[in-house]
N, CA, C and O atoms as a GROMACS GRO file, in nm:
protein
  556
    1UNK      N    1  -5.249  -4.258 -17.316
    1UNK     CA    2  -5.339  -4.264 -17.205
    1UNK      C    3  -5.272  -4.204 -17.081
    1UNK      O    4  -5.158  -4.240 -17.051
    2UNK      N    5  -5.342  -4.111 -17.004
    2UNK     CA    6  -5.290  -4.093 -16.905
    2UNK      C    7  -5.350  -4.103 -16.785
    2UNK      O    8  -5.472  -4.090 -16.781
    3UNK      N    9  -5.274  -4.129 -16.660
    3UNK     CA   10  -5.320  -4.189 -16.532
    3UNK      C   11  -5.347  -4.093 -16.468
    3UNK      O   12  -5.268  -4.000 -16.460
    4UNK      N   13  -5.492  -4.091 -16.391
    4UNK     CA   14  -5.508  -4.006 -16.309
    4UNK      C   15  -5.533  -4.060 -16.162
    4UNK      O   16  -5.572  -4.161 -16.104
    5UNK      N   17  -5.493  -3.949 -16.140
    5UNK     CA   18  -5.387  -3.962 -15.956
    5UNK      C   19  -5.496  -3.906 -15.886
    5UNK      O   20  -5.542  -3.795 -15.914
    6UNK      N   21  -5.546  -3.987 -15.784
    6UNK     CA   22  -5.617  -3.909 -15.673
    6UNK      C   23  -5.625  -4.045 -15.572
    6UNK      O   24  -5.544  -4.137 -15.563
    7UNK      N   25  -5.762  -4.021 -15.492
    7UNK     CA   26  -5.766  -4.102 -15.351
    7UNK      C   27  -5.930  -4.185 -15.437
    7UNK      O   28  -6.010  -4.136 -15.516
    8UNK      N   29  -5.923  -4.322 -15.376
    8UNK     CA   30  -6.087  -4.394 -15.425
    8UNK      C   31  -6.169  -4.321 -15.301
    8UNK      O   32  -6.125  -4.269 -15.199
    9UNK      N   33  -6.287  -4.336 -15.342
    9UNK     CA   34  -6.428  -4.341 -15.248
    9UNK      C   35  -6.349  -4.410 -15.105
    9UNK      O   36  -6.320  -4.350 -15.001
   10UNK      N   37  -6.334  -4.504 -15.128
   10UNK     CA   38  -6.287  -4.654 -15.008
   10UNK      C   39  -6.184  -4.586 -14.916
   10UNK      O   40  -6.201  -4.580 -14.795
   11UNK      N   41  -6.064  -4.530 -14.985
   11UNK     CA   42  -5.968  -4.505 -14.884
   11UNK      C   43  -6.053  -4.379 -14.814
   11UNK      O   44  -6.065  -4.374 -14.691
   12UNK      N   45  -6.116  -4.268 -14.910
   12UNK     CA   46  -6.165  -4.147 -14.821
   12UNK      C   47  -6.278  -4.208 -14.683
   12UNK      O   48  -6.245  -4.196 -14.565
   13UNK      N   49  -6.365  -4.249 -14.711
   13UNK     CA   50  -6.467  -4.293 -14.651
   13UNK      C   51  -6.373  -4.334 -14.536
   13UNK      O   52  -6.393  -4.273 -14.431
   14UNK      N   53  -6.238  -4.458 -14.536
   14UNK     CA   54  -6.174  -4.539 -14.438
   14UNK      C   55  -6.099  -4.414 -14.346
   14UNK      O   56  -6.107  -4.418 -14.223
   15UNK      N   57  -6.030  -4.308 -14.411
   15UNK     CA   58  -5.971  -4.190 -14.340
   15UNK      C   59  -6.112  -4.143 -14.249
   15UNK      O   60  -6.111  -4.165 -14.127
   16UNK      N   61  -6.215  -4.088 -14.304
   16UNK     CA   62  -6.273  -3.983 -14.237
   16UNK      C   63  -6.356  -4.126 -14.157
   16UNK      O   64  -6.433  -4.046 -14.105
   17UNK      N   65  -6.397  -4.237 -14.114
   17UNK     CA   66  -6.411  -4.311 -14.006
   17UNK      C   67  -6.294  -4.283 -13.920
   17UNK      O   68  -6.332  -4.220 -13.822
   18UNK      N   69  -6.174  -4.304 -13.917
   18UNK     CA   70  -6.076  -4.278 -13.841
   18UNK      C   71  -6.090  -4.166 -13.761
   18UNK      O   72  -6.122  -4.166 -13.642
   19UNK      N   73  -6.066  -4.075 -13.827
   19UNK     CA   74  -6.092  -3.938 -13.772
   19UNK      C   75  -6.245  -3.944 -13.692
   19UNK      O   76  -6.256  -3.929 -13.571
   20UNK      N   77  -6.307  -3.957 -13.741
   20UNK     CA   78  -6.413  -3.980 -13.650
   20UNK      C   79  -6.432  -4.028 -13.528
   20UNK      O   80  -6.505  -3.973 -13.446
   21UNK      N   81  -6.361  -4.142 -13.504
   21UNK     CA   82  -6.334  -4.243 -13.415
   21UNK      C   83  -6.264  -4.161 -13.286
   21UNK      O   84  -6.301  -4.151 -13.169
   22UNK      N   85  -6.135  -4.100 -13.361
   22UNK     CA   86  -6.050  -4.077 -13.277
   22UNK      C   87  -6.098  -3.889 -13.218
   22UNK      O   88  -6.045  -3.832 -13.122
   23UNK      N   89  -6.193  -3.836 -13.297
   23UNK     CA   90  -6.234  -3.698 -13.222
   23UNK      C   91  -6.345  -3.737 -13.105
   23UNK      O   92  -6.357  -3.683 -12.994
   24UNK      N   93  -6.435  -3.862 -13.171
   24UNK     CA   94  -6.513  -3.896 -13.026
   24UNK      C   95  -6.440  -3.949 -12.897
   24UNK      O   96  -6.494  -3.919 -12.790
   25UNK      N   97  -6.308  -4.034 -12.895
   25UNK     CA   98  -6.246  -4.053 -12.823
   25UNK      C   99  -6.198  -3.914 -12.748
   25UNK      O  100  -6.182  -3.885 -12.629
   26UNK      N  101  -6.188  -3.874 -12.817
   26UNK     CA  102  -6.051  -3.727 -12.758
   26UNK      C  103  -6.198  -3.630 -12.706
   26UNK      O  104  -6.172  -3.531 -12.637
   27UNK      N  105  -6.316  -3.650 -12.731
   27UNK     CA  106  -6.422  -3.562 -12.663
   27UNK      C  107  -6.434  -3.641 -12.541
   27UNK      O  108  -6.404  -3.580 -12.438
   28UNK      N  109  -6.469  -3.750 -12.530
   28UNK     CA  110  -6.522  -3.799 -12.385
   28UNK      C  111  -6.378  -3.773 -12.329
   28UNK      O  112  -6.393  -3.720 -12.219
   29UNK      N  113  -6.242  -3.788 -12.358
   29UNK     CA  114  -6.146  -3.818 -12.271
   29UNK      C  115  -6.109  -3.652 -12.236
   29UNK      O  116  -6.030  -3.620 -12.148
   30UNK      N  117  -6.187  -3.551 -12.326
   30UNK     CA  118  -6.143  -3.411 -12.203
   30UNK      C  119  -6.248  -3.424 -12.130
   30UNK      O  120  -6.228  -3.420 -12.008
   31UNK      N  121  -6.387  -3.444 -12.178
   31UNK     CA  122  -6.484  -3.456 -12.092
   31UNK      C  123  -6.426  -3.513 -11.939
   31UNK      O  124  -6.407  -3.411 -11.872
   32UNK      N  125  -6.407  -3.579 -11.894
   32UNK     CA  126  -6.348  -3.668 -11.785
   32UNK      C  127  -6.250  -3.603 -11.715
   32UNK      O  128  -6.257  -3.562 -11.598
   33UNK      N  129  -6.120  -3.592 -11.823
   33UNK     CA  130  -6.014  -3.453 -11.737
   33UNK      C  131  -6.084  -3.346 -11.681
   33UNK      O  132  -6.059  -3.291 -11.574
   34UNK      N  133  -6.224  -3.304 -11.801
   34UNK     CA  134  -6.253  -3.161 -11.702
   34UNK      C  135  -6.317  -3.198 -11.567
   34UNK      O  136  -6.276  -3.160 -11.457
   35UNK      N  137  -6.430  -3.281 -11.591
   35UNK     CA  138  -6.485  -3.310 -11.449
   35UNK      C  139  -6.348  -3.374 -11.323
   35UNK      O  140  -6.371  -3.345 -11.205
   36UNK      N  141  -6.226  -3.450 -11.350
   36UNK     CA  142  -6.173  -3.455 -11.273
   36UNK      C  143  -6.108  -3.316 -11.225
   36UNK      O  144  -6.061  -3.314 -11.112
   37UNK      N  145  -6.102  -3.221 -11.288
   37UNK     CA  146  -6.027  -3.095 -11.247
   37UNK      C  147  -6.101  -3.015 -11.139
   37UNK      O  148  -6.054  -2.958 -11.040
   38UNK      N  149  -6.251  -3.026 -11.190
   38UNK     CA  150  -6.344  -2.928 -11.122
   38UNK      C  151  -6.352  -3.052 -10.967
   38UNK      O  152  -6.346  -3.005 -10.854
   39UNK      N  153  -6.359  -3.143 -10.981
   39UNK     CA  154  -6.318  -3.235 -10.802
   39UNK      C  155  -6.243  -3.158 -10.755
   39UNK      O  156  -6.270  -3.064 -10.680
   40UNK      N  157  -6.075  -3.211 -10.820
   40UNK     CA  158  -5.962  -3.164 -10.712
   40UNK      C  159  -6.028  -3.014 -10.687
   40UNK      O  160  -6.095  -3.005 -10.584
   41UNK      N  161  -6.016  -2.890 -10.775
   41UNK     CA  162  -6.081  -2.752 -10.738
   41UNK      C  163  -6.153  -2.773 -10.601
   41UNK      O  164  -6.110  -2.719 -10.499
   42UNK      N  165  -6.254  -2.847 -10.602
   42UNK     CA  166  -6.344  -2.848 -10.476
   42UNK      C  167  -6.317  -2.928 -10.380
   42UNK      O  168  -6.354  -2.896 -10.268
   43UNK      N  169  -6.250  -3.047 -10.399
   43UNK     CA  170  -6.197  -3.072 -10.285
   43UNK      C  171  -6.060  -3.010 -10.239
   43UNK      O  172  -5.996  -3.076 -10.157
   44UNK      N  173  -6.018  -2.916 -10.273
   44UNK     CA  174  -5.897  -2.808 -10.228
   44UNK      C  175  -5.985  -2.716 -10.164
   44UNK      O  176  -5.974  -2.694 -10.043
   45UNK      N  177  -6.066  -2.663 -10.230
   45UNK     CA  178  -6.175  -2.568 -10.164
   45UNK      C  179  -6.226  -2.567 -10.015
   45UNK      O  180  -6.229  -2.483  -9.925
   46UNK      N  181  -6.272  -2.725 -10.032
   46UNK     CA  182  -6.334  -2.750  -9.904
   46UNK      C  183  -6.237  -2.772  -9.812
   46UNK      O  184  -6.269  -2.724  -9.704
   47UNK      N  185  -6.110  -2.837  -9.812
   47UNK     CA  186  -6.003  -2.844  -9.717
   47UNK      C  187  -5.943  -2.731  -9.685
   47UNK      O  188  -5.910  -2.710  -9.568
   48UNK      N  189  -5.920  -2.640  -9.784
   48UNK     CA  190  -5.860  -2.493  -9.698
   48UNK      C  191  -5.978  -2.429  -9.604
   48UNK      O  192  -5.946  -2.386  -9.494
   49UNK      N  193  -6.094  -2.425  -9.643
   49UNK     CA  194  -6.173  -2.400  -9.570
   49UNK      C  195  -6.173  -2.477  -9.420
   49UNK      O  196  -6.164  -2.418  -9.312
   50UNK      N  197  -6.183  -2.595  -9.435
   50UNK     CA  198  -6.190  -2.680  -9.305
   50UNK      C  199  -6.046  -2.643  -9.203
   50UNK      O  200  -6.022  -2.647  -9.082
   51UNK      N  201  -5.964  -2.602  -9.341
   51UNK     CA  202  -5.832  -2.593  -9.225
   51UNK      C  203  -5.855  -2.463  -9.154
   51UNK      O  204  -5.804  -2.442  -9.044
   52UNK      N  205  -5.923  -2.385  -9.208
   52UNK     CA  206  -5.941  -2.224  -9.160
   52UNK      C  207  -6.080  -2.259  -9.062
   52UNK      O  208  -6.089  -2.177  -8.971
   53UNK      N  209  -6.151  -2.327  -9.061
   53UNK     CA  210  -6.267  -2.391  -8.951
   53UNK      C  211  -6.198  -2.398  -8.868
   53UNK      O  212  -6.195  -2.304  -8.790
   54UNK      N  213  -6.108  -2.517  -8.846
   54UNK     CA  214  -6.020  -2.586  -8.749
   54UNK      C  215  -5.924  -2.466  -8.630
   54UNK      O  216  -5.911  -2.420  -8.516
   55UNK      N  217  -5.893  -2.468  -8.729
   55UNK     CA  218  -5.785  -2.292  -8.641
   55UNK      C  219  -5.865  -2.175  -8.601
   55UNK      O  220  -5.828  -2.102  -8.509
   56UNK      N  221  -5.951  -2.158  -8.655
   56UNK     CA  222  -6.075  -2.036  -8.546
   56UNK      C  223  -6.123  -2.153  -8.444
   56UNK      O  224  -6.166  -2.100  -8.341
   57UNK      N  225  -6.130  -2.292  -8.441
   57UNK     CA  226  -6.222  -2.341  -8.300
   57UNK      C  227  -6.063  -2.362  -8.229
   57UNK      O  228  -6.066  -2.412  -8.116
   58UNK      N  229  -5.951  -2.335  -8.275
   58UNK     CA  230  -5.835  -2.366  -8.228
   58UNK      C  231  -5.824  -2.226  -8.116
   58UNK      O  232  -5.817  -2.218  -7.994
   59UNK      N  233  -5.825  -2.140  -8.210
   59UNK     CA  234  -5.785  -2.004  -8.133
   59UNK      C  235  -5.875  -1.966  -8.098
   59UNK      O  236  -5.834  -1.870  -8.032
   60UNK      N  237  -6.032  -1.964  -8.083
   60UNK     CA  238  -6.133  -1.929  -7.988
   60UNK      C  239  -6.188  -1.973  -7.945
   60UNK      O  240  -6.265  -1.914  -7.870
   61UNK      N  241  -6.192  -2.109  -7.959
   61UNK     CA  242  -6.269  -2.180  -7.864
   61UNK      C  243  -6.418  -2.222  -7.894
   61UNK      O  244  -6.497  -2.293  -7.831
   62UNK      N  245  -6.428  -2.169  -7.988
   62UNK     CA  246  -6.575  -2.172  -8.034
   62UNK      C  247  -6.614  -2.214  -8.182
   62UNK      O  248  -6.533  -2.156  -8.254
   63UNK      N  249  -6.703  -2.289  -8.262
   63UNK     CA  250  -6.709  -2.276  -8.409
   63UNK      C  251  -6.718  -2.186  -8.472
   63UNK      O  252  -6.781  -2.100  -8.411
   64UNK      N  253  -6.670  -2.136  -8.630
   64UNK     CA  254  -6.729  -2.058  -8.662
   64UNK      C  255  -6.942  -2.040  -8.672
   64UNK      O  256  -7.011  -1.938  -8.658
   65UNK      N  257  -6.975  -2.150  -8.693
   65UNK     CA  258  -7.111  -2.204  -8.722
   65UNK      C  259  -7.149  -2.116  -8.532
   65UNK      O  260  -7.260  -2.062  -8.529
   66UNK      N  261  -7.090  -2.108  -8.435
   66UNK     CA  262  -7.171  -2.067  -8.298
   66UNK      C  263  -7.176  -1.909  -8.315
   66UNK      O  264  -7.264  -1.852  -8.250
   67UNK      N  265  -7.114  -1.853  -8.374
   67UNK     CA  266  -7.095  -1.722  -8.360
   67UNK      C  267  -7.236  -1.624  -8.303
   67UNK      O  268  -7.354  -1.641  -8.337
   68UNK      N  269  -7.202  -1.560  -8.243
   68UNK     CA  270  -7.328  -1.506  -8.213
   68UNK      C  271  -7.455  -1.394  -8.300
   68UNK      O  272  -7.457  -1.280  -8.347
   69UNK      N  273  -7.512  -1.464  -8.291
   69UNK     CA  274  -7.605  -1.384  -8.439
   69UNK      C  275  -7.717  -1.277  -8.396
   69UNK      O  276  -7.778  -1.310  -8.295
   70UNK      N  277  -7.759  -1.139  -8.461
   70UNK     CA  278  -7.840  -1.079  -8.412
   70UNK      C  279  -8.008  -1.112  -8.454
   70UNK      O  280  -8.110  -1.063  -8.406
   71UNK      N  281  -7.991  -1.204  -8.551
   71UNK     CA  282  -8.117  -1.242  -8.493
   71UNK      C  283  -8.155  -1.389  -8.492
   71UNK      O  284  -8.107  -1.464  -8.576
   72UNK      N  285  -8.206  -1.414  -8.437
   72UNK     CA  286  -8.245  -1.508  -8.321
   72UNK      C  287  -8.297  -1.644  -8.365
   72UNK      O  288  -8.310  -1.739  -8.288
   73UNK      N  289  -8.331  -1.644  -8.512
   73UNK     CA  290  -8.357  -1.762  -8.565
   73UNK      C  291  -8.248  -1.806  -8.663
   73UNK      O  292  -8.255  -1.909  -8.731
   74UNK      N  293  -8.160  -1.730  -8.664
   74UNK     CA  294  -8.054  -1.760  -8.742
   74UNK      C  295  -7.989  -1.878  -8.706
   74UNK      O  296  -7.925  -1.864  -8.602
   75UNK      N  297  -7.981  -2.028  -8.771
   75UNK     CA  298  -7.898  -2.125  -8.742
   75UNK      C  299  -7.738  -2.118  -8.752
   75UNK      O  300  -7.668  -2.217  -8.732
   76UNK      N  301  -7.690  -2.004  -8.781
   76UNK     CA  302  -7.556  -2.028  -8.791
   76UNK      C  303  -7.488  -2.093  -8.914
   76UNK      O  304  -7.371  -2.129  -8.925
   77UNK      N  305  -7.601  -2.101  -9.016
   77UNK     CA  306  -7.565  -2.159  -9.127
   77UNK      C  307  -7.448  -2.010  -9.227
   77UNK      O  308  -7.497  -1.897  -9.226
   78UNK      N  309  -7.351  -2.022  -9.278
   78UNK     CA  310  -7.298  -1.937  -9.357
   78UNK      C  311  -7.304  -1.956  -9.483
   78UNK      O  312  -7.221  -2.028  -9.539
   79UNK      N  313  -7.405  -1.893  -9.551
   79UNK     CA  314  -7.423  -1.890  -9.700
   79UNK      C  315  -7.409  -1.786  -9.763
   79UNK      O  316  -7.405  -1.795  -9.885
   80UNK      N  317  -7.400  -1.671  -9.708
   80UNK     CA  318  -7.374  -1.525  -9.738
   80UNK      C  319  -7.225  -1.522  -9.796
   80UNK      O  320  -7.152  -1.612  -9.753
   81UNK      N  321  -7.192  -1.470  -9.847
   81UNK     CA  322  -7.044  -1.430  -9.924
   81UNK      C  323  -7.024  -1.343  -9.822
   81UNK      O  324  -6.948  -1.390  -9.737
   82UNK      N  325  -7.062  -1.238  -9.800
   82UNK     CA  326  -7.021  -1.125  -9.704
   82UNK      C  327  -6.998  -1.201  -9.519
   82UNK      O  328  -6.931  -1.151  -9.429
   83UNK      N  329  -7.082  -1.334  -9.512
   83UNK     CA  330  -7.057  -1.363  -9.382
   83UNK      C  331  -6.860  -1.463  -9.407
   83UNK      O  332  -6.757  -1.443  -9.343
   84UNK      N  333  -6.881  -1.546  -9.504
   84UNK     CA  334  -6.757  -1.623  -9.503
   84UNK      C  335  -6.688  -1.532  -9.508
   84UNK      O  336  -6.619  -1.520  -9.407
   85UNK      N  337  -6.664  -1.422  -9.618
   85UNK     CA  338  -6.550  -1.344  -9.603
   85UNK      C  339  -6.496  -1.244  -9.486
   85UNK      O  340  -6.381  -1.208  -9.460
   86UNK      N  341  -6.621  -1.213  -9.425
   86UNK     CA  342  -6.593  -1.159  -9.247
   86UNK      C  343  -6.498  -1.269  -9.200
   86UNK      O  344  -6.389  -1.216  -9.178
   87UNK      N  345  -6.493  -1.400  -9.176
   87UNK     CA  346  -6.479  -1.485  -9.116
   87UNK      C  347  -6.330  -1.509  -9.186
   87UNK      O  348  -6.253  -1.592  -9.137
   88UNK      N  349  -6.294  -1.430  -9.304
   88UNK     CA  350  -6.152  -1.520  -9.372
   88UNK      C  351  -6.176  -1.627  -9.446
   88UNK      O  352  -6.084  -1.663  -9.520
   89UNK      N  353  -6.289  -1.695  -9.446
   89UNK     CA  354  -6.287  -1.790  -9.548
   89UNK      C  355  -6.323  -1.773  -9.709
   89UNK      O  356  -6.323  -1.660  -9.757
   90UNK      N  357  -6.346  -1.865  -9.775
   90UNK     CA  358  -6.313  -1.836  -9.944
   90UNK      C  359  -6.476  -1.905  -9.956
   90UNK      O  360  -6.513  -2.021  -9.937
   91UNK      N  361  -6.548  -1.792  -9.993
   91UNK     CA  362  -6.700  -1.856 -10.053
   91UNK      C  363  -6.678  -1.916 -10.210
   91UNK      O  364  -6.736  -2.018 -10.245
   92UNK      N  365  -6.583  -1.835 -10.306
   92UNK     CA  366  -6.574  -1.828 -10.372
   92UNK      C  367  -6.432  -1.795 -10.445
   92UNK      O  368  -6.352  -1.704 -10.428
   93UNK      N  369  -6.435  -1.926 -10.548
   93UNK     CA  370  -6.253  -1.857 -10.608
   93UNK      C  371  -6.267  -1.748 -10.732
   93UNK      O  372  -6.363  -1.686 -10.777
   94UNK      N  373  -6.134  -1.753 -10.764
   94UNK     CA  374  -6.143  -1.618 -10.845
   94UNK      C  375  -6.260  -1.597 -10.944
   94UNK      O  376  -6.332  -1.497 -10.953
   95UNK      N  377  -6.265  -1.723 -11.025
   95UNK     CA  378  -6.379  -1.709 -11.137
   95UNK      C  379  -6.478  -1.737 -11.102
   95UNK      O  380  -6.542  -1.797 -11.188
   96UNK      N  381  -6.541  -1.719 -10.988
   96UNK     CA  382  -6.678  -1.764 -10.927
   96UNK      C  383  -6.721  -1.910 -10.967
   96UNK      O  384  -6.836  -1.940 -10.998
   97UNK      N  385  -6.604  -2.004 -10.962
   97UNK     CA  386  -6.646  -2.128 -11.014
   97UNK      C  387  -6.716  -2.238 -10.954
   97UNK      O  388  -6.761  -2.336 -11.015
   98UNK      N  389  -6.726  -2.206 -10.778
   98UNK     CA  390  -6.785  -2.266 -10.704
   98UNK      C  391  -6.871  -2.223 -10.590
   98UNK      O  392  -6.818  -2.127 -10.534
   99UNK      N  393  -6.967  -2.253 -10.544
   99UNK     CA  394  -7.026  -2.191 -10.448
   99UNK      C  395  -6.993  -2.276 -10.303
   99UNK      O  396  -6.969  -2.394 -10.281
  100UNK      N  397  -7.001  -2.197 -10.247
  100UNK     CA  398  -6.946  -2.258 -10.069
  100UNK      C  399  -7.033  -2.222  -9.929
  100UNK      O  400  -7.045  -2.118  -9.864
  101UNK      N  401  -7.090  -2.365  -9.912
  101UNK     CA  402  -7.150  -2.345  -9.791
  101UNK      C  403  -7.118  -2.377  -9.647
  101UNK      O  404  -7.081  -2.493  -9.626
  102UNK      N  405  -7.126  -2.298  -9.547
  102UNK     CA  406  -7.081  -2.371  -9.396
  102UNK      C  407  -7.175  -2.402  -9.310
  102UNK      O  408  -7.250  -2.306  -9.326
  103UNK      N  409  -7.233  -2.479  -9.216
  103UNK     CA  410  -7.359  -2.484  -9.154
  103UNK      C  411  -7.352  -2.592  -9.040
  103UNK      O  412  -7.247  -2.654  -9.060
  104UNK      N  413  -7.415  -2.641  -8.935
  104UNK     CA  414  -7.376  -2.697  -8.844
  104UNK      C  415  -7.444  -2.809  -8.852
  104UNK      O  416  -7.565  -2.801  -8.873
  105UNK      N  417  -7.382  -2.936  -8.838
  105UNK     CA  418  -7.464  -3.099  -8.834
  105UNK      C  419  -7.400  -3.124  -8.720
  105UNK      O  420  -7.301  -3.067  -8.673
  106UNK      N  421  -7.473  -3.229  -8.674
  106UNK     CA  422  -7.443  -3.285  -8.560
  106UNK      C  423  -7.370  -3.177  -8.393
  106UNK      O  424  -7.320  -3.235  -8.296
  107UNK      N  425  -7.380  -3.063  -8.399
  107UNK     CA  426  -7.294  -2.988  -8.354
  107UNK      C  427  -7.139  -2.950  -8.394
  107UNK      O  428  -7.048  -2.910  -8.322
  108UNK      N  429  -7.142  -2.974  -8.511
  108UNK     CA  430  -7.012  -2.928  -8.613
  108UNK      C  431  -7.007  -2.880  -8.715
  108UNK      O  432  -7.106  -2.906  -8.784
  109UNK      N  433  -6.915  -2.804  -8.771
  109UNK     CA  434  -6.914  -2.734  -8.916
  109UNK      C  435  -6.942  -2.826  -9.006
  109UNK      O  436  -6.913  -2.938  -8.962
  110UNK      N  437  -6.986  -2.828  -9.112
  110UNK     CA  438  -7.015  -2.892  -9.203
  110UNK      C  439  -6.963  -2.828  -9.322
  110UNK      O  440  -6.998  -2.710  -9.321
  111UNK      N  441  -6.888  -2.860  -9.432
  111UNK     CA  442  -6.830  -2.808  -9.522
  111UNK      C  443  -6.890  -2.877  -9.606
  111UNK      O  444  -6.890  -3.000  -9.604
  112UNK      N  445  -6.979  -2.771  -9.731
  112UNK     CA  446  -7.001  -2.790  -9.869
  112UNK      C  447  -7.002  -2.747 -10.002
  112UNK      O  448  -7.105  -2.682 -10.023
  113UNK      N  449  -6.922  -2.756 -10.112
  113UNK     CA  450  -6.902  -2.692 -10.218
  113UNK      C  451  -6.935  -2.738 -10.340
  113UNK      O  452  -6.881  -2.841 -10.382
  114UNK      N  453  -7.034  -2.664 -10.422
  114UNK     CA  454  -7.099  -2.716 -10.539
  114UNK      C  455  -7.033  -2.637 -10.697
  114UNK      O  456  -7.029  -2.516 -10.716
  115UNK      N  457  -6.991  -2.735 -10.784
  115UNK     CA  458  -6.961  -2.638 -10.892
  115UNK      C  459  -7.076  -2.598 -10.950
  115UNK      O  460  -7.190  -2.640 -10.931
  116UNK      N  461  -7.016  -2.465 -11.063
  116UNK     CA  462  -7.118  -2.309 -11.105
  116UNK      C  463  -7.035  -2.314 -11.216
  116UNK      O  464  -6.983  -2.203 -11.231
  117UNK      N  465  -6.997  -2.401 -11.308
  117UNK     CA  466  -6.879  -2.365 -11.475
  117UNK      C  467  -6.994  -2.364 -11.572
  117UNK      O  468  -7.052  -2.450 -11.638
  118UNK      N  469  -7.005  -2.234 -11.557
  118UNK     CA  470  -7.096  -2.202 -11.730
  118UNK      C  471  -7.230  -2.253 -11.787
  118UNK      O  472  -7.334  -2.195 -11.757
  119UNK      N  473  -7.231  -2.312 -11.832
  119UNK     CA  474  -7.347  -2.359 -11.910
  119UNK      C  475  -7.391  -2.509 -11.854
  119UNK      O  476  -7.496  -2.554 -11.808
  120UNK      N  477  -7.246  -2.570 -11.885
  120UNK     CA  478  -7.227  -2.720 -11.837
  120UNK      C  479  -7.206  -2.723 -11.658
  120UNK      O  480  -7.146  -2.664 -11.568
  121UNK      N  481  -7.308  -2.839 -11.683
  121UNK     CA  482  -7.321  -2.869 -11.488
  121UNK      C  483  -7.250  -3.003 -11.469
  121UNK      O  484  -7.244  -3.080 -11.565
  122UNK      N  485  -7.207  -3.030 -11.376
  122UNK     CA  486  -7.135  -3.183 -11.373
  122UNK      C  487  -7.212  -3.189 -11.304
  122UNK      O  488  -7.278  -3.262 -11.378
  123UNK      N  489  -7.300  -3.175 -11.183
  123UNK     CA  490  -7.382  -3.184 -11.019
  123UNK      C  491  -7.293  -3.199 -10.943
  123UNK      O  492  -7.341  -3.226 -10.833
  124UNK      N  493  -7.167  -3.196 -10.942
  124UNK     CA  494  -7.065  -3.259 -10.862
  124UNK      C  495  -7.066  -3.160 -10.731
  124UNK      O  496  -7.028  -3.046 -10.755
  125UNK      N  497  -7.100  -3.184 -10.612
  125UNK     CA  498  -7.079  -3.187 -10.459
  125UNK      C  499  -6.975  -3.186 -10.364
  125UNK      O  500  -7.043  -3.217 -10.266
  126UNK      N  501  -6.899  -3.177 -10.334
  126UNK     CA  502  -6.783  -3.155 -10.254
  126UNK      C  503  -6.821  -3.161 -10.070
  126UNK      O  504  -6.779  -3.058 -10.017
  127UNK      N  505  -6.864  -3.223 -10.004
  127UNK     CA  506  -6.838  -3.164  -9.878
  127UNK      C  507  -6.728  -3.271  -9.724
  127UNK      O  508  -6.669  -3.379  -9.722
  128UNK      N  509  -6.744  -3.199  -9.659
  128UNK     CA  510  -6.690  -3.220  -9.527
  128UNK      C  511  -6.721  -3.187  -9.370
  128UNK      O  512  -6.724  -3.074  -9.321
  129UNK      N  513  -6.741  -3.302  -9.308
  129UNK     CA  514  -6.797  -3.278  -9.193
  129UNK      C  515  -6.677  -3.270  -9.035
  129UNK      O  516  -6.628  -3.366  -8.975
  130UNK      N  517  -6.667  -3.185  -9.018
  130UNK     CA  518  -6.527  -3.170  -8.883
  130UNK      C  519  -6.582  -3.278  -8.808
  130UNK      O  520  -6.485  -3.348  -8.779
  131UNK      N  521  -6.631  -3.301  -8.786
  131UNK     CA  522  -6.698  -3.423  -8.655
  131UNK      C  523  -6.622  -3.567  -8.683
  131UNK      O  524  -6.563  -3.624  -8.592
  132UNK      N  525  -6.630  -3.622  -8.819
  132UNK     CA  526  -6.570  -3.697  -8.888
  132UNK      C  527  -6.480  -3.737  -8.994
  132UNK      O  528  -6.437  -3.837  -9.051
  133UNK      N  529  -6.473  -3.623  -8.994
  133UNK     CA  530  -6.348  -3.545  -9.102
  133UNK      C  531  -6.342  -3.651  -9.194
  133UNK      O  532  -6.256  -3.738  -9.188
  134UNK      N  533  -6.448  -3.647  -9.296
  134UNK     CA  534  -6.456  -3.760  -9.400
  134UNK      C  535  -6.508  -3.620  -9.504
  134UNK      O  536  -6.597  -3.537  -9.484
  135UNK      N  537  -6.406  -3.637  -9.625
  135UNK     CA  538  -6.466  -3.538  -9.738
  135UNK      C  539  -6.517  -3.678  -9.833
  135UNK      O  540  -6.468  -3.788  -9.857
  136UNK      N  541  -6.652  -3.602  -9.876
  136UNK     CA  542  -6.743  -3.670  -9.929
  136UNK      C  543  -6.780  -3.649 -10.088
  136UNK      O  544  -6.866  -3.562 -10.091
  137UNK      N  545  -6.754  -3.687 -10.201
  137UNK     CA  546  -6.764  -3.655 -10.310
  137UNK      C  547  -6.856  -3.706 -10.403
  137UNK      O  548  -6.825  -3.809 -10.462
  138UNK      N  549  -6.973  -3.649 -10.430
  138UNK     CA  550  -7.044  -3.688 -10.521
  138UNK      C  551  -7.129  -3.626 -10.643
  138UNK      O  552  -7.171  -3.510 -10.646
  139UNK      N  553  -7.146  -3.730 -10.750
  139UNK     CA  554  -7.186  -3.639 -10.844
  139UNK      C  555  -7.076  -3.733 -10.955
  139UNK      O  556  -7.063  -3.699 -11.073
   0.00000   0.00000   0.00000
């Protein structure tokens, strides 16, 4: 008689639960790293920006958000890529991963940055208000 060697039903079934277990774990737990990555991203975003706000009302005296506009209903809001980058600021990082808005509340810049990664949306929000210099994160 001879013995044959392999694995039962029981142990396979008990392996591939395991594995199972531990790939749903390891999905939600990048899930989480990524959305924490795409934060810091935007809240770095919005602070270099604010620091580059800060130092134009430093050295001119004026907001960027007052600048003088040619036409006349223009609030001074900066949503244009071509206006932030006149100005030195970063609408956008290298991989177009976030969009960046500047605009005036209360009589102050208002800093806001929304992620743009691919397919997947987190809603996640980024902003900052110079008046109260509270960065605000939600999403």
């Amino acid at each position: 008689m001879k013995k044959i060697k392999g694995f039962t039903l029981v142990e396979l079934i008990v392996v591939s639960s395991i594995v199972a277990v531990l790939a749903s774990v390891g999905l939600v737990s990048y899930n989480i790293l990524i959305k924490r990555a795409v934060i810091s991203v935007l809240k770095n975003a919005v602070m270099i920006n604010a620091e580059l706000v800060q130092a134009h009302y430093d050295i001119n005296g004026y907001w960027v958000t007052d600048l003088p506009r040619e036409d006349p209903e223009d609030t001074g809001n900066l949503t244009i890529t071509e206006e932030l980058e006149a100005l030195g600021l970063a609408p956008r990082n290298f991989s177009n991963e976030f969009i960046m808005r500047i605009f005036e509340l209360d009589g102050f810049p208002h800093i806001i940055a929304r992620e743009k990664i691919g397919k997947v949306k987190y809603g996640i929000e980024v902003s900052y208000h110079l008046k109260t210099h509270e960065l605000v994160v939600e999403g």
